[in-house]
C-alpha positions, -999 to +999 in steps of 0.1 A: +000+000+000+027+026+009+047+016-027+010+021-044+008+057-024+043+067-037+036+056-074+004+075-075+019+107-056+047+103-087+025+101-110+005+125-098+035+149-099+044+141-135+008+146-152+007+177-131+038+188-148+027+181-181-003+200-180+019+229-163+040+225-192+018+224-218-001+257-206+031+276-205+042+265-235+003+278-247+007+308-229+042+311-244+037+306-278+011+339-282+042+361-276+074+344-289+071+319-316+100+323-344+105+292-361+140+287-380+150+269-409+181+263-421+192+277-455+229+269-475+231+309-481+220+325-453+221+304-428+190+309-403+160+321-416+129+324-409+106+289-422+088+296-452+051+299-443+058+305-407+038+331-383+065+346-357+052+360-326+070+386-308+061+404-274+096+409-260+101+439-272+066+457-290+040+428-297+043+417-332+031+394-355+048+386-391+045+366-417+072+353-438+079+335-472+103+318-494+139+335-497+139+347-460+113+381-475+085+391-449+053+390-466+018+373-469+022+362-503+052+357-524+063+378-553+044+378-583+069+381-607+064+423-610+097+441-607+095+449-569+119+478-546+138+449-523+145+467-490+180+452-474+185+463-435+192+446-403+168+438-374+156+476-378+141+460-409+132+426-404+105+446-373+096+414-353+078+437-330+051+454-349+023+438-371+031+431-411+007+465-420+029+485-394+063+478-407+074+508-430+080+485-462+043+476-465+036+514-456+057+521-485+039+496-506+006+508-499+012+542-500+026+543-539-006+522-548-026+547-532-012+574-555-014+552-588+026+544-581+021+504-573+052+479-576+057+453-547+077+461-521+095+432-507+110+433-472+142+408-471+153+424-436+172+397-416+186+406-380+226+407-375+229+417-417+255+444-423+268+460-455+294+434-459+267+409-465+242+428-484+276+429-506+282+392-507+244+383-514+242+407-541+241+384-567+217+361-551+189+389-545+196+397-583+192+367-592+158+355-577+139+388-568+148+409-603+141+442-584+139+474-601+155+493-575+169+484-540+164+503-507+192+493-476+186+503-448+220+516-428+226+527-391+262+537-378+273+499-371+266+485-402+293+502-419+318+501-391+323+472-369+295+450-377+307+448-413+345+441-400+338+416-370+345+378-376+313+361-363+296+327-375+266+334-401+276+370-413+299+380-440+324+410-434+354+428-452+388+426-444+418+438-467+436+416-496+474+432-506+453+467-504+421+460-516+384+459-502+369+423-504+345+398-484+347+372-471+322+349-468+297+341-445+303+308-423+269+292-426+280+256-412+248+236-402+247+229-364+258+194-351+262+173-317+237+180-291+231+214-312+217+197-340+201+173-321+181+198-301+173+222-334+141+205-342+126+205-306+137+242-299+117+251-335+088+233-320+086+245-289+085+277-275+096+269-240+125+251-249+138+279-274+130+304-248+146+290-222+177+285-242+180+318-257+172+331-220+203+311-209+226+320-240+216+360-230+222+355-194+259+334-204+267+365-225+260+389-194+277+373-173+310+366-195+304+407-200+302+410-162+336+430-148+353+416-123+343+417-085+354+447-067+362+462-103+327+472-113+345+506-128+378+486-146+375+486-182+360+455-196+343+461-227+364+465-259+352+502-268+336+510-307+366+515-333+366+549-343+353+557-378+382+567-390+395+534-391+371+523-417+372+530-456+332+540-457+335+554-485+347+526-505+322+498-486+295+523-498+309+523-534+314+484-532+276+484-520+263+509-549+283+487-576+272+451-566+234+465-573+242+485-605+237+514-592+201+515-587+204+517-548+186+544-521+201+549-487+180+550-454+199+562-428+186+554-394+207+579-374+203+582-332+172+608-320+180+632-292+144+645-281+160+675-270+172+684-308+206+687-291+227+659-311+251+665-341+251+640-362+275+614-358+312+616-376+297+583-395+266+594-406+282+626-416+308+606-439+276+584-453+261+614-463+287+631-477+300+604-495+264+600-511+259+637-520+292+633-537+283+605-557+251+616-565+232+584-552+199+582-534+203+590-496+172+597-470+181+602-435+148+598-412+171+625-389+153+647-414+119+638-400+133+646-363+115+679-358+084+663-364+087+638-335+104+671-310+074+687-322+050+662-306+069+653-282+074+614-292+104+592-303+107+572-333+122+540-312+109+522-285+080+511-271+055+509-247+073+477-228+102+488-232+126+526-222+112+556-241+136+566-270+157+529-271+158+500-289+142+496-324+118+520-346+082+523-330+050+526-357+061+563-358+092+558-366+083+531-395+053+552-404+085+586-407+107+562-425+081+554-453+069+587-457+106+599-462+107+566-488+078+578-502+090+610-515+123+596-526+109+569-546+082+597-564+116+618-572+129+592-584+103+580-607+097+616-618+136+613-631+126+581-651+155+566-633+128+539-609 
């Protein structure tokens, strides 16, 4: 009688975690569900078909299809604008309708403008790898113009660092080139745990939880040194050849390339721009090519009193662009892409 007690008390204790389990992973899954596939090219992307969930930062919902592009349908075959940019871009935290691609989209059908906008943003994506895909998003998507979105890392150390999954430049007897992206599938307990963490939310929360709090701690300073240096600090800009990454960038597309600069927003209107956004510009005004700065739109968001990042769960003025600041940066698109047609160069 006492074994039957303790079998039944286990039992109990394992039925009750399953059901504990399962309604978390319920509960989970309305707010952070991003399943990943593997592709040769790009390494993790987004499963075609797939509806990611995101409440960690904003509360989004997106759909995405084949080739890694956020959309509800794939590409008909028009010539579309591809828009290029990091996670800025790929906007897990605001609805499809909200992210400023599909503002742009619908906004040059409303004035009799239409061509499909396709949003190919992918998280961790710098200039050097928009420079080594280039002849892959040629190749498939055909577009008649392409938009890349740039913010201050993307053409400093994010294009330089050596990291698995992203391409980055590096200097060859003088010259500018890339090297390619490391996208080796995953293998050992890795690749054994791949599938289950794409099914379930609770296990790929928990492990990315984990991996953050691994990275904070390794970031930690020492005890009793909280003020040592222990962060390597940002290379200056200097130390990067802008100018030719940007020519590199405007080449591999033929040209037919806007810039969207998504500078830093001081709500007190006090900030310069920064020495890299000041080359970007300068280097683009130079060369004649397509540049809009959403610093442009600033005065507008001083004006009434808002910021184009952050949101409501998270610090005012941090992290990515809010639906303001999406709903700024297409308007500012918008415009360009009317000048541009008015040129007969779109």
């Amino acid at each position: 009688m006492p074994r039957f007690r303790s079998i039944t008390r286990i039992a109990t204790l394992v039925v009750a975690s399953g059901c504990a389990a399962a309604t978390l992973e319920i509960v989970l899954r309305q707010g952070y569900y991003h399943p990943l596939a593997i592709d040769p090219e790009f390494g993790y992307t987004f499963r075609p078909g797939s509806v990611v969930r995101w409440q960690l930062e904003g509360n989004g919902t997106s759909h995405w299809t084949v080739g890694g592009l956020r959309r509800l349908a794939p590409p008909d075959g028009t010539p579309p604008v591809l828009v290029l940019g990091d996670s800025f871009t790929e906007a897990l935290m605001l609805d499809d309708h909200e992210v400023y691609t599909q503002r742009l989209e619908d906004a040059l059908r409303a004035s009799d403008r239409a061509m499909p906008v396709l949003n190919a943003g992918k998280s961790t994506m710098s200039v050097a790898d928009y420079v080594f895909h280039a002849p892959y998003y040629r190749r498939t998507h055909h577009p008649r113009w392409t938009i890349i979105q740039l913010r201050d890392p993307d053409v400093t150390d994010d294009a330089w660092k050596s990291e698995p999954g992203v391409a980055r430049f590096d200097r060859q007897d003088g010259t500018l080139v890339v090297r390619p992206p490391d996208v080796t599938p995953p293998s050992g307990l890795k690749r054994a745990i791949f599938e289950p963490r794409q099914r379930f939310s609770l296990l790929g929360f928990a492990i990315t939880r984990l991996q953050k709090f691994a990275l904070a701690a390794k970031q930690e300073p020492p005890l009793f040194r909280a003020g040592s240096e222990h962060k390597k600090a940002a290379s200056p800009a200097v130390e990067y050849p802008i100018e030719d990454e940007l020519a590199m960038l405007v080449q591999a597309f033929e040209g037919r390339v806007t810039f969207l600069y998504l500078p830093p927003y001081d709500p007190r209107g006090l900030e310069e721009p920064t020495q890299i956004e000041h080359r970007v510009a300068k280097a683009c005004a130079r060369a004649g090519w397509s540049f809009v700065n959403l610093r442009d739109r600033f005065p507008e968001f001083m004006a009434g009193s808002i910021a184009p990042y952050g949101f409501d769960n998270t610090s005012f003025n941090s992290g990515h662009l809010n639906r303001a600041g999406h709903a700024a940066a297409a308007k500012a698109l918008q415009a360009e892409m009317e000048r541009l047609l008015s040129l007969a160069v779109l």
